[in-house]
C-alpha positions in Angstrom: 39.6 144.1 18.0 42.1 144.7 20.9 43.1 141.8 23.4 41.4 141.0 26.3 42.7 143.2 29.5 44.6 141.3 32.4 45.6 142.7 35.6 47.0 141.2 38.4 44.3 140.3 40.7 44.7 141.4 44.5 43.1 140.0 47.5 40.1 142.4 46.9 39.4 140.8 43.4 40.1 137.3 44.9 36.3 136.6 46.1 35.0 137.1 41.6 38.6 135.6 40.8 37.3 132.4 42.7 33.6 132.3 41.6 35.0 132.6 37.8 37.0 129.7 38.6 34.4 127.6 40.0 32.2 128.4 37.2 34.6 127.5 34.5 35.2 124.2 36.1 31.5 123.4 36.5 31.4 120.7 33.3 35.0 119.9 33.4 35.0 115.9 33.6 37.9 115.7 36.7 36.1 118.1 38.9 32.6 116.5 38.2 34.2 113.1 38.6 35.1 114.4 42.3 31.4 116.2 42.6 29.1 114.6 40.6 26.1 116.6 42.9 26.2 120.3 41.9 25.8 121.0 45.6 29.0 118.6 46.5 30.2 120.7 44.2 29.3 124.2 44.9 31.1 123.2 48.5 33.6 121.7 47.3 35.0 123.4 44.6 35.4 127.0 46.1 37.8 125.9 49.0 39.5 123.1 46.3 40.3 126.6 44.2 41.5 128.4 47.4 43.6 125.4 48.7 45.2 124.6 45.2 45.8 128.2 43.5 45.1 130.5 46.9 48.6 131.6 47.0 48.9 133.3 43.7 46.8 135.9 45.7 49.9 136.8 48.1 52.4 136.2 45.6 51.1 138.9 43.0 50.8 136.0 40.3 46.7 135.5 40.4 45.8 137.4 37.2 42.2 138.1 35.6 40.7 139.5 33.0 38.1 143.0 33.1 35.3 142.3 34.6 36.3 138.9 36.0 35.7 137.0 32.5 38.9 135.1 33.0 40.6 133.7 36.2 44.3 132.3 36.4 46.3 131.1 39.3 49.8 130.5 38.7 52.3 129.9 41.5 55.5 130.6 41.2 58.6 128.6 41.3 59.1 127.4 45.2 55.4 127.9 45.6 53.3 125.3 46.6 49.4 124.0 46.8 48.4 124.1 50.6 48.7 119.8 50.8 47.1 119.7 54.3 43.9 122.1 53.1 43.7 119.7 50.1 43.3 116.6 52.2 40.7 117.8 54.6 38.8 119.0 51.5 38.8 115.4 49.9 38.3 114.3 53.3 35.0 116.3 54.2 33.2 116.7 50.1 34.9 113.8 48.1 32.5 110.8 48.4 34.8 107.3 50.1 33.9 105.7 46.6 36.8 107.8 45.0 38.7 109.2 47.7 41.4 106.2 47.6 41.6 107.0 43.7 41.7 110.5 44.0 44.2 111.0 46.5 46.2 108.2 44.5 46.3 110.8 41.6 47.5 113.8 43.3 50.3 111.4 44.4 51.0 111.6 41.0 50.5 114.8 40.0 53.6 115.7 42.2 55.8 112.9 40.5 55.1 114.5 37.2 56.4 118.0 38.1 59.8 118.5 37.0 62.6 118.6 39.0 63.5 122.1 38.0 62.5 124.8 39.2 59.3 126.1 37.0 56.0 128.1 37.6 52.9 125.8 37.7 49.4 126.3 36.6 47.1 124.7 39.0 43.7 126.7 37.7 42.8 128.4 35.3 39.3 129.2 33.9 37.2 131.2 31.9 33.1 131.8 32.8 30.9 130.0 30.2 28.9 132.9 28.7 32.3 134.4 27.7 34.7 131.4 26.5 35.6 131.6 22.9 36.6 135.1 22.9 40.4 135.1 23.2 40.3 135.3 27.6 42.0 132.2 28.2 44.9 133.5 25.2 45.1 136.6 26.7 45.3 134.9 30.4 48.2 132.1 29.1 50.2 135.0 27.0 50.4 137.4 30.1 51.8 134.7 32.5 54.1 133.5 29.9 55.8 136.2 28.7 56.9 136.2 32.7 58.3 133.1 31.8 60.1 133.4 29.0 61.9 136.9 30.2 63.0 134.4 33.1 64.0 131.5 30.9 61.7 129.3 33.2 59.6 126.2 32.8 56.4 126.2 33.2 54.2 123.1 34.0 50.1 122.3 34.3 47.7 119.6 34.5 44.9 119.4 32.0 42.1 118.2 33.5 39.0 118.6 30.2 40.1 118.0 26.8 39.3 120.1 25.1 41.5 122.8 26.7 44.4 120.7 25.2 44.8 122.8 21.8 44.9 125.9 23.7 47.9 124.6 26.1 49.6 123.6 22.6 49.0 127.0 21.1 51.2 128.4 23.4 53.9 126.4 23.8 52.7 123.3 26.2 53.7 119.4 25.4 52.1 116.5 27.0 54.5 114.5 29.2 52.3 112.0 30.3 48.7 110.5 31.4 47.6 110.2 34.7 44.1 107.5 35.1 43.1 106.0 38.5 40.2 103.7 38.7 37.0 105.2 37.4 38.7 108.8 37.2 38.9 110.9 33.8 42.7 110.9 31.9 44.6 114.2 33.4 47.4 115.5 30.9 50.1 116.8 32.6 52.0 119.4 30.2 55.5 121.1 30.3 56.6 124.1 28.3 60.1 125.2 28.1 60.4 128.9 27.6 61.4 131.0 24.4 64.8 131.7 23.8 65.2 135.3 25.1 66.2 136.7 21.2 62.7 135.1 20.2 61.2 137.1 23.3 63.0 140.6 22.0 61.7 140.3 18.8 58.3 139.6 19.7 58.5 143.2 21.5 
């Protein structure tokens, strides 16, 4: 059975790129810790995915499988989440209960980034009726082969356990544990890339 498909996804593809995303992320405990009401959610989440990953859609590094089974939004080294966006968001759909803690922990999501330039994985998702098929391999070995011809870190968050293995699988280590008040443990993960004869051979 071939691998799944990826393409880079364009701004016409960014509308089912997004929904995948936001269904993907519909059980995962930090986004339901942030919008515990599935219609805080279903407002939240969609701008949250724009405002954190959006830029991967001008910066031809937003990738997704046929068919819009599989979503990923990787921004590239110098790239940044739009902060201001993010903070409105909380602001507006993020109930006062956990806004302190929540805002405390994206503090800290920039502290663990490394100093280095690297690409970061703020999203990435695959739609419920389809995970366990080899999307979210296929999504992680596309971007990463990028990084490895580049010799560049790559860095991510992991916000659900049970997504842990798969970052391992390909090359991901856990530097850390982030935990604010009632909030769910986030993982933040580094890989370092391939040697570049490792790379060849696997050609």
């Amino acid at each position: 059975m071939e691998p799944p498909k990826v393409k880079t996804a364009t701004s016409a593809d960014r509308a089912s790129a997004v929904d995948t995303v936001v269904l993907a992320f519909a059980a995962d405990p930090m986004a339901r810790w942030c919008w515990p009401d599935a219609r805080q959610y279903l407002t939240g989440m969609p701008n949250f995915t724009m405002a954190f990953g959006g830029a991967a859609f001008t910066r031809d590094s937003a990738f997704c499988t046929e068919n819009y089974t599989g979503a990923a939004l990787w921004l590239p080294p110098g790239e940044h989440p739009d902060e201001d966006a993010l903070g409105q968001i909380v602001e507006q759909t993020v109930s006062s209960v956990i806004r302190g803690d929540l805002l405390t922990m994206m503090e800290q999501m920039g502290k663990h980034h490394p100093e280095e330039p690297h690409w970061y994985l703020p999203l990435i998702g695959v739609d419920p009726a389809h995970q366990g098929r080899g999307y979210g391999d296929a999504l992680m070995t596309h971007a990463l082969r990028r990084c490895d011809r580049e010799q560049s870190l790559a860095y991510l968050e992991s916000t659900n356990p049970r997504n842990i293995t798969l970052y391992q699988r390909h090359g991901f280590e856990a530097i850390g544990k982030i935990q604010v008040g009632s909030s769910p443990p986030m993982v933040p993960m580094l890989r370092r890339p391939r040697p570049s004869a490792i790379v060849q051979d696997a050609r």
